[in-house]
C-alpha positions, 0 to 999 in steps of 0.5 A: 290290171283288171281293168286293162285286161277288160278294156283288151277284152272288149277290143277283141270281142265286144261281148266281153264289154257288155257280160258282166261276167267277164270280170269275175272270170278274168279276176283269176287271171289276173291274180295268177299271173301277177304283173304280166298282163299279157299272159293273162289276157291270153291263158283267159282267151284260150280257156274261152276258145278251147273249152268256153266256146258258145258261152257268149252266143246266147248274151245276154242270156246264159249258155243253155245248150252246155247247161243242158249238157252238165244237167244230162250228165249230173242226171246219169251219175247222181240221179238223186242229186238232181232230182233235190236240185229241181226244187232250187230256184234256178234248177240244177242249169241255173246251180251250174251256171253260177259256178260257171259263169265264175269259173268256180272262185266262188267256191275254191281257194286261191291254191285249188283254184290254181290246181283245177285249171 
């Protein structure tokens, strides 16, 4: 099913053949909405379009202007935060980025995952 869904991804758009984050990010899908692929074909391109848009216009290099945005605004409410970030390799955009890039199945379980989106 994952496969299909990447396949029907590529035909619209074929930045989502070539990202090799679209996968990972589409596996939730997938597994949320079982055997109707239709369904989650299209809740992962509504995600993109509403609250993704411009994460692909930089491929194959991240979104930088959005990492930008979540670096100013960890900045503003957690200074200490990102400060201790600076010294991780990647910095605070590449942190943010690798749970992005993921929409956060890294770090959630199946139910949490379910209930942030």
């Amino acid at each position: 099913r994952l496969q299909r869904i990447c396949s029907c991804l590529s035909h619209y758009s074929p930045v989502f053949a070539e990202s090799p984050v679209v996968p990972g990010m589409v596996f939730p899908f997938v597994k949320a909405f079982k055997t109707n692929e239709t369904h989650a074909f299209e809740a992962f391109l509504t995600l993109v379009n509403n609250h993704a848009r411009g994460w692909f216009e930089l491929f194959p290099d991240p979104p930088f202007g959005h990492l930008a945005e979540v670096e100013a605004v960890v900045k503003f409410h957690d200074p200490q935060v990102a400060k201790r970030m600076e010294s991780v390799p990647g910095g605070l955009q590449g942190a943010a980025w690798q749970l992005l890039s993921t929409l956060f199945t890294d770090v959630t379980t199946a139910d949490e995952w379910l209930r942030l989106f």
